[in-house]
N, C-alpha and C positions, 0 to 999 in steps of 0.2 A: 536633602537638608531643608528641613523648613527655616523660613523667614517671614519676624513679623512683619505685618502689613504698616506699611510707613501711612502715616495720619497727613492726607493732604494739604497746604494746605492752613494750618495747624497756626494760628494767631497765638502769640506769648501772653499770655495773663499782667505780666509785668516787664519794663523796658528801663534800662538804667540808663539816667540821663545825668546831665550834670546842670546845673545851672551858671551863668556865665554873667559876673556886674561888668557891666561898664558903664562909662559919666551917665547916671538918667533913666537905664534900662537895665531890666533881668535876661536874660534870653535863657531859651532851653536848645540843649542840643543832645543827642544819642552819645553814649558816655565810649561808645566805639569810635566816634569822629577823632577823641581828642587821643594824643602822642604822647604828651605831658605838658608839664605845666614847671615855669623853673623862672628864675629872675636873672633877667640879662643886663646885663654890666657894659653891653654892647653898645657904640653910637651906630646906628643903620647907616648906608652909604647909598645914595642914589634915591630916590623916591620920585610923586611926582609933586610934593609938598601938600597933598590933599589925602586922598585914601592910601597912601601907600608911603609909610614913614621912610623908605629904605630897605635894602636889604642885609640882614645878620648870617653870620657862621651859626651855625647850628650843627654837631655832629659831622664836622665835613661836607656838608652841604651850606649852599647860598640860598637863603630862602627869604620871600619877602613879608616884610612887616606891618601890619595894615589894620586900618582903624573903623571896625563895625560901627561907630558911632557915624563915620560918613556912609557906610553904606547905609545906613539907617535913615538918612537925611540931616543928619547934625552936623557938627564940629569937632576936627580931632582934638583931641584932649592935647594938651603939651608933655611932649614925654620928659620924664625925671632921667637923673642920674642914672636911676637902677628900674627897670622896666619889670612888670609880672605879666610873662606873655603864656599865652597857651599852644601850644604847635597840635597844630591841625592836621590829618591825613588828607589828603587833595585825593579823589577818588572819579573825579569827572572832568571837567573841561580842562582842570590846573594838574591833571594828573603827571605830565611829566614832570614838573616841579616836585613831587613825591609828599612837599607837606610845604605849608603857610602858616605863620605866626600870623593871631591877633591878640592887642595890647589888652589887658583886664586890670580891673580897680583892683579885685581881690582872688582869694584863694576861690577857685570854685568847688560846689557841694554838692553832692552825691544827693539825687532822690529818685523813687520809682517811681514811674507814671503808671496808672489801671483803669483798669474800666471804670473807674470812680472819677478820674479826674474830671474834671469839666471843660472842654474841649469848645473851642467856638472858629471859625473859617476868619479869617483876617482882613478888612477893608485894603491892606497895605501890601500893595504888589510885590514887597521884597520878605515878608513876613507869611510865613504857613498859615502859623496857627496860634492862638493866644489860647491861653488857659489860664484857671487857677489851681495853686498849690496849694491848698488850705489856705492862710491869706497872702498870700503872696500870688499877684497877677507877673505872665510871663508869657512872652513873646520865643515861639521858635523861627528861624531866619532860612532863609530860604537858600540852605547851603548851594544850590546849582547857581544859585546867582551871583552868590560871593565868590563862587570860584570862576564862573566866567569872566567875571571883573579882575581877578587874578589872574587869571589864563593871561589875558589882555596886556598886561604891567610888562614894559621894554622889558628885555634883559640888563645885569647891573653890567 
């Protein structure tokens, strides 16, 4: 039986990311990170009043709520009535948690990154990589550290 020869190795020409507002910033993330995205109706229970609004029902899981703008160095935003969170797959240090909700301004949007984009190393220890998207500057976040910061969060 022949078999093609698998290409080592093998870098994707193009990576679907999504971009993510929150109060101030764009971020980019890998558009495999995210679970969905849905508006919660939910008040969080338990938090520690700073990065971590509480934790919500999600699908029969407890998962907690938490605000990129403090991981960022900022302030959380105050959350509304009805929240637009995005749930996140937890795949490293928060993995038994299985996913983590962060708050977002808005719907997030689909764009490919390539060898075109412009790509720059980040001064900001919590931050990868800044880029631009045509004009739009954006920040990708240094998902092992958001989740080690998760991992961390009591249980509710």
């Amino acid at each position: 039986m022949n078999h093609p020869n698998p290409v080592p190795h093998q870098v994707p020409s193009r990576i679907n990311c999504l971009i993510l507002s929150i109060q101030g910033r764009k971020l980019l993330i890998p558009s495999t990170v995210m679970a969905e995205v849905y508006s919660n109706l939910e008040t969080p229970v338990g938090g520690d009043g700073h990065f971590c609004y509480g934790w919500i029902n999600w699908r029969e899981l407890r998962i907690p709520l938490v605000s990129l703008e403090v991981f960022l160095g900022g302030e959380p935003p105050v959350l509304e009535r009805i929240n637009r969170v995005a749930i996140v797959n937890a795949v490293d240090q928060a993995a038994h948690l299985r996913f983590f909700a962060v708050r977002l301004d808005s719907i997030p949007q689909s764009v490919p990154v390539t060898p075109s984009t412009r790509l720059a190393l980040s001064d900001d220890d919590d931050v990868l990589l800044e880029m631009e998207l045509g004009r739009l500057r954006v920040a990708m976040p240094r998902l092992d550290r958001v989740e080690a910061r998760v991992a961390a969060l009591p249980s509710p």
